[in-house]
N, C-alpha and C positions, 0 to 999 in steps of 0.2 A: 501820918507816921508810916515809913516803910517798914515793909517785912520782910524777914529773911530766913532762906532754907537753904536747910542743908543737906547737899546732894552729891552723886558719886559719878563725874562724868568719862567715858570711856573717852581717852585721847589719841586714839585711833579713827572710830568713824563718830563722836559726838556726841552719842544715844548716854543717857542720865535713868540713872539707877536708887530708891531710896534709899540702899543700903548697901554694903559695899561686897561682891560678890566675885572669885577667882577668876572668872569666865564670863566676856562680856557677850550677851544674847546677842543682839546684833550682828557684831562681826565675827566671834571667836576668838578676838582675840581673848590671850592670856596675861594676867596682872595689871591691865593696863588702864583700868581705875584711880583716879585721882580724887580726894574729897574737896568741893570747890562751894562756895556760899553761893547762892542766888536770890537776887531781888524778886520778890513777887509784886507785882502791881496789878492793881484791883481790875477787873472789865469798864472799858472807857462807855459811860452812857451816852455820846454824842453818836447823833442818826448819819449816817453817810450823806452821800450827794450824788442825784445820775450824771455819770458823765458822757461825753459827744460821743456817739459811735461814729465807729470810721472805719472806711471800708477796702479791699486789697486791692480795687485800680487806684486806689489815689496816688498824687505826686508824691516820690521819693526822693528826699534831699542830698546833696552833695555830701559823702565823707568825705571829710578833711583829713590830709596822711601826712603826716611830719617825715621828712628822710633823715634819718640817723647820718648818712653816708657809710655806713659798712652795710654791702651789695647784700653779702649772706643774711645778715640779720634781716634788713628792710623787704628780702624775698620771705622767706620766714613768715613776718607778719601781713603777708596780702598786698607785699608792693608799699610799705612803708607802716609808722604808728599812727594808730586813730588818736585824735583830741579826745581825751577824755576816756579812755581805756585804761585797765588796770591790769598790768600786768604780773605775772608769778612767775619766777624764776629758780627751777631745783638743781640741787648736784651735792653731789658729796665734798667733805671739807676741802679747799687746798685746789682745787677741780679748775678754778678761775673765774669763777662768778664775779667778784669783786671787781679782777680786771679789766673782765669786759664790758661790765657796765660804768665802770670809771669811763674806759677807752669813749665807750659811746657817748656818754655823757659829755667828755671833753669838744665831737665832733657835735652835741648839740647844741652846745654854750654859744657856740658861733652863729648863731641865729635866737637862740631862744632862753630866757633866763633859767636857770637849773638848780635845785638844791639835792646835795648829799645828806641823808640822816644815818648816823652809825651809831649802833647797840651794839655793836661788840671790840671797837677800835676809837683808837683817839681819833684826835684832829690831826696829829704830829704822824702818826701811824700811816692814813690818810695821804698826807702831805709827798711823805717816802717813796709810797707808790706812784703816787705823782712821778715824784722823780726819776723813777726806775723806770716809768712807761713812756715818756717822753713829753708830760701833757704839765706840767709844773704851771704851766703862763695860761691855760684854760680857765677862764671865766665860771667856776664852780663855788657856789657856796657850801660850804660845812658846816654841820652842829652832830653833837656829840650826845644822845641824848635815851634813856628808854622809857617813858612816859611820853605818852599819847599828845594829851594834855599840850604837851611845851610844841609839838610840834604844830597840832592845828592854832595852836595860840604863835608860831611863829608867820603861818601863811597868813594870819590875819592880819596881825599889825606891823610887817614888813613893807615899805613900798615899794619894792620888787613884786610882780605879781606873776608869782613861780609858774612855765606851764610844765616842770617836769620835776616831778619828785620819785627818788630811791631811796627805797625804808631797806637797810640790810643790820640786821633779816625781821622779820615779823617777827618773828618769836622771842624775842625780844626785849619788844614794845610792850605795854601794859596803862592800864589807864585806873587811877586810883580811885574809880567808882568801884569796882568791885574787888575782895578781899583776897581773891587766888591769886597764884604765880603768875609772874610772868613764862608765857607757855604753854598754859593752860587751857584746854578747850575755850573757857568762857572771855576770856584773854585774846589771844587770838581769832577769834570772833567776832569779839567787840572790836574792835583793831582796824580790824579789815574790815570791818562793815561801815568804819566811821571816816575813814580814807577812802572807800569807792563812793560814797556820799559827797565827799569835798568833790572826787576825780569829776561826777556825773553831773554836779550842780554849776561846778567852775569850769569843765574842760581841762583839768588838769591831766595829764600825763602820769601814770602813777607804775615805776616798777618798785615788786615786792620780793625780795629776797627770802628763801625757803631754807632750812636743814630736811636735809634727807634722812633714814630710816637705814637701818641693816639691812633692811630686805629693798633698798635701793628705792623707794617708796614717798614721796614728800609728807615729811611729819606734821601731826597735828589732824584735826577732824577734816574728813572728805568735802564736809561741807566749803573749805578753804577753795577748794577750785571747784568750786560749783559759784562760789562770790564772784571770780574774777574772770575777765573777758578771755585771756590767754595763758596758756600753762605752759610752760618750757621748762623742758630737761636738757642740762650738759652733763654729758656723760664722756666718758675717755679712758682710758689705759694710763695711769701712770706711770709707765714703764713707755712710752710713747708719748712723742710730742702734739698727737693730734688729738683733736675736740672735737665733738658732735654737737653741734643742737638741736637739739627735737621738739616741732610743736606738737602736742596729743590735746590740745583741746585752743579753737582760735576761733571769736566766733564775725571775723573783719575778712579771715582767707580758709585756706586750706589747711585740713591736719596731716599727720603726719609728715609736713616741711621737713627739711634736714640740712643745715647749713654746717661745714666743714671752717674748723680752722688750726691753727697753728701756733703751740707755744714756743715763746721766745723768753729769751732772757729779758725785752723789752717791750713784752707784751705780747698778743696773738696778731696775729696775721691771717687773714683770708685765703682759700685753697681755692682757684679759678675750675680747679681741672678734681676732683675728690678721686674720679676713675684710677688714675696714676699711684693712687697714694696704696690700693687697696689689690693691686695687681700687682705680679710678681712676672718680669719679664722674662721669660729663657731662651735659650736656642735651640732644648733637647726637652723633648715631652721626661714629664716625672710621673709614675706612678702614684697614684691615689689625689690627684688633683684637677679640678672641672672649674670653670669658670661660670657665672654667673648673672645675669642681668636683671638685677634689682629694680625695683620703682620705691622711692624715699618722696612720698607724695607727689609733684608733681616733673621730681629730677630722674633720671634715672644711671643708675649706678653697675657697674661692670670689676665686679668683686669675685673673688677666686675661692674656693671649699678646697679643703685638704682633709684627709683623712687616713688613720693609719690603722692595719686592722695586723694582729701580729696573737699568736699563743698564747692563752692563758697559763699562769702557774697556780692558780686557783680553783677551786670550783665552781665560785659565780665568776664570771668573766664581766669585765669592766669596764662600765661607758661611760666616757667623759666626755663632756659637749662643750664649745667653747661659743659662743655670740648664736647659738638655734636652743631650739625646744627640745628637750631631751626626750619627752614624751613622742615626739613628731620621729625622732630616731628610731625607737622603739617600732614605731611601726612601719617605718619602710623598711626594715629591719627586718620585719615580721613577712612584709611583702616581699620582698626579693627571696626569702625561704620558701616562700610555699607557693606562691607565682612563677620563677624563677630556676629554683632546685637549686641557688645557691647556699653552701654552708655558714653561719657565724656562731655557730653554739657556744663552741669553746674556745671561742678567741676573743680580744681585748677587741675595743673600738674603741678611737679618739677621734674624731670629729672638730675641726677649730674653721671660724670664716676671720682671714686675715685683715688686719686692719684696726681691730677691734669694736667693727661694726656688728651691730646685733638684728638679727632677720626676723622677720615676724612673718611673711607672706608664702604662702603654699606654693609660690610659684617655684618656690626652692629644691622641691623635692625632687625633683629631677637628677639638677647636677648632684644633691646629696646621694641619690641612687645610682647615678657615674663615678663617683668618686669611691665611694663604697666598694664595689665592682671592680675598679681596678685596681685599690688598694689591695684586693681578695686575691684578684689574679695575677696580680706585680705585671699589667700590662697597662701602658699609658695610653691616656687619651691624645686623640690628634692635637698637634698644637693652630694653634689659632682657631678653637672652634668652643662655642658657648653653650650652652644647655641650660634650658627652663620650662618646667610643667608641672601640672599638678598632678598627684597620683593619689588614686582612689586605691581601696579595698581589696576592689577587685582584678588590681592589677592597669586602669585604665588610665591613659592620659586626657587629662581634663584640659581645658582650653584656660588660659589667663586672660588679667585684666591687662592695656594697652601694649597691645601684640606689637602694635607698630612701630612702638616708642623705643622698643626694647630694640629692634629687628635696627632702626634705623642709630642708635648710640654705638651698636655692634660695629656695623660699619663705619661710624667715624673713627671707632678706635684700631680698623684696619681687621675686624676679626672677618674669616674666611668663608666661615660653616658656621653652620645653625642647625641643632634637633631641638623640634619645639613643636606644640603640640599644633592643629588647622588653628588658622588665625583666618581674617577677613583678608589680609596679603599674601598672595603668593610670590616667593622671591626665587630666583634659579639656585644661591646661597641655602637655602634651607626645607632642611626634610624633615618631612612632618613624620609624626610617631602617634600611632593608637594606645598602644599599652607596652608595657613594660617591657615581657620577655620579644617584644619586635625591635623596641628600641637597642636592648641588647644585643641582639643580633647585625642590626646596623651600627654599633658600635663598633661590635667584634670585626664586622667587615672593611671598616672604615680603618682599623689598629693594621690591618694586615697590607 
C-alpha cells in the first residue's frame, strides 16, 4: 500500500517544506508555496552491483548531429541536434516560440519522422499556423493532448518510430500518478524526467517548450534545466521585428550562442549579417554615441551605445538603462567622477544599446565611459571608430577576452580606429589605452 504526504513545494527553485510558510528558505522567494501530495516509497532492500571502471584515454564515440536546415539555430547547438538530446526552450508569450519550432520542425520532417504535442492549442489551431508559415504539406504529426500518459502511450504503439518530439509547453503536461496541478513542481518534474528517459533510451530528439516568469526567468523549479541537455532563450522587443536566441546552458557546443532572426508575417527568417541590424549608419558624428564590439559566444557583434545625460528637475537624478546592468552604470559612473573630474550629480542618464540586444560582458565599459563623456560634453566621437575595454576601480583598462576577433569583425565592417585596451596584436588602426583619464585625453585629441 502506498503512502502519501503532504507537502508544500517552493515553485521557484523546488525545495519542499512541511508546512506552508511566506518566504521560501532557499530562494527567497515570496508566496511561492504550493501544497502538493507526495508518494513516499519505502527504501529498496536490493544490494547494488560493481560496475566496469573506465578510464579517460578510452575510445570516444561519434555524435550524431541532425541539421535542422536553419544556419542560426544548427550554429546554436554545436553545429547541429544531437540524437537523443532534450531540449528547453524559454520566451515570453507571443515571442515565436511556436513558430520556430513548427518552422524547424517542418525542415525536419523532410528527413526524419516528427510529432507535435500541444497543451495549450488545438489541432485546427495548429493547422492555421501551418498555413500562415507556409509549411501546410510538411509531413508533421499532431495530437492535442496534456497527460503524460497518452503521449509515451502514443510513442509506443505508433509504427512511426518518432526521432523528434515537441511537448509545447511542459507545463502543461501532467501525469495522473500524482494528485497536483498541472504546473506544479512535482508535475513538471515528473514530465521531464519521464521524456529525457524515452529521449536517452530511444534517441529521440526531444524539444520542450517553457513559460517565462515576470522577472524574464523560465518558470517552474531550477531543477527543470539542470534535466535537460540545452536551454534556450528567445528574447526580442516587441515593438521590433527582430529575435534573439540565446544558448546559456549547451552541454553538445558552446554557451552563450546567439542566433539572430526576423519576424515576418510568414514566419521568421534568418539574419546573415546581425552587425547591420544593431548599427545606426550616419554621415555626421552625434554626440553621446560609441560603437561597440561584442563577442555573443563565438560570433562577434558591432553594436552602438547611446546615451543621453541632460538636467535634473529633481533631486535624485535619474538612471535609466536600457539592454546593460545598471548597477555596472553606477559605477563607471562613480569612476569618471573621481578618476576623471567629470560632473554627473545632478543630471539625468539614459543609457540604451540599440537593437534590443542585451550586454552582459565588461568589455563594455569602455564605449559606455565614451558615450557617457560625450553625452557630458555635447562633443562627438570620431565617426568610424569603435571602443572596448574593461575598467577597473581604479581607473585602469583591463585587457579583454578575443582581442583579435573583435579587432578583425571591425575591419570587415570598414571601421577605421580602434581604442582598446594591449591585446596580443598590434595593428597601425588601433591605440591602446592604460586607464581612463588617458583614454580621455586621446579622445579629446582625436574630436579636435
Amino acid at each position: 500500500m502506498r503512502k502519501l504526504k503532504r507537502v508544500y513545494a517552493c515553485q521557484t527553485c523546488g525545495a519542499t517544506f512541511p508546512k506552508w510558510v511566506g518566504r521560501c528558505d532557499a530562494c527567497g522567494a515570496w508566496n511561492a508555496l504550493v501544497e502538493e501530495i507526495e508518494e513516499v516509497t519505502p527504501s529498496s532492500s536490493v544490494p547494488g552491483k560493481s560496475l566496469e571502471l573506465c578510464s579517460l584515454g578510452g575510445l570516444i564515440s561519434q555524435i550524431d548531429r541532425l541539421q535542422s536546415g536553419v544556419e542560426e539555430f544548427d550554429r546554436i547547438c554545436g553545429g547541429g541536434i544531437v540524437a537523443g538530446s532534450v531540449l528547453l526552450l524559454g520566451g515570453e508569450p507571443g515571442i515565436g516560440k511556436s513558430t520556430l519550432l513548427l518552422q524547424i520542425l517542418a525542415r525536419l520532417s523532410q528527413k526524419y519522422p516528427c510529432l507535435y504535442v500541444s497543451g495549450e492549442e488545438a489541432v485546427d489551431q495548429i493547422r492555421l499556423r501551418a498555413q500562415r508559415l507556409g509549411v501546410r504539406d510538411a509531413t508533421v504529426s499532431l495530437i492535442a493532448t496534456t497527460r503524460l500518459e497518452d503521449v509515451l502511450e502514443t510513442l509506443e504503439q505508433q509504427e512511426t518510430d518518432f526521432q523528434v518530439l515537441v511537448v509545447d509547453s511542459i507545463q502543461t503536461l501532467g501525469t495522473s500518478s500524482l494528485d497536483s496541478a498541472a504546473g506544479t513542481v512535482a508535475q513538471v518534474r515528473a514530465s521531464t524526467g519521464a521524456l529525457t528517459e524515452r529521449a536517452k533510451t530511444q534517441g529521440i530528439i526531444v524539444f520542450l517548450v517553457g513559460h517565462v516568469t515576470k522577472d524574464g526567468m523560465l518558470a517552474g523549479p531550477k531543477v527543470l534545466e539542470h534535466m535537460v541537455d540545452t536551454v534556450l532563450y528567445f528574447e526580442g522587443d516587441r515593438g521590433q521585428p527582430f529575435r534573439l536566441l540565446r544558448a546559456v546552458k549547451n552541454r553538445f557546443g558552446a554557451c552563450d550562442e546567439l542566433g539572430v532572426f526576423e519576424m515576418h508575417d510568414t514566419g521568421l527568417t534568418e539574419v546573415s549579417d546581425p552587425s547591420s541590424i544593431f548599427l545606426t549608419r550616419r554621415q555626421q558624428p552625434v554626440p553621446g554615441t560609441a560603437v561597440f564590439v561584442s563577442i555573443e559566444g563565438t560570433r562577434p557583434l558591432v553594436v552602438e551605445i547611446q546615451a543621453l545625460v541632460g538636467s535634473s528637475g529633481f533631486s535624485t537624478p535619474r538612471r535609466s538603462v536600457v539592454g546593460w546592468d545598471i548597477n555596472r552604470l553606477h559605477m563607471i559612473v562613480a569612476v569618471l567622477e573621481t578618476r576623471c573630474n567629470l560632473s554627473f550629480g545632478q543630471r539625468d542618464i539614459y543609457l540604451s544599446v540599440t537593437g534590443g540586444l542585451r550586454l552582459n560582458e565588461p568589455a563594455a565599459d569602455l564605449a559606455v565611459a565614451a558615450a557617457l563623456s560625450s553625452a557630458l560634453t555635447q562633443r562627438p566621437l570620431p565617426l568610424n571608430t569603435v571602443v572596448f575595454g574593461e575598467i577597473g576601480l581604479t581607473g585602469e583598462v583591463r585587457p579583454v577576452s578575443q582581442h583579435l576577433a573583435r579587432l578583425k569583425e571591425m575591419q570587415k565592417l570598414g571601421f577605421q580606429r580602434a581604442f582598446a585596451p594591449p591585446g596580443d596584436v598590434t595593428l597601425p588602426e588601433v591605440q591602446e589605452v592604460m586607464n581612463l583619464p588617458a583614454f580621455l585625453a586621446l579622445l579629446d585629441m582625436a574630436k579636435r
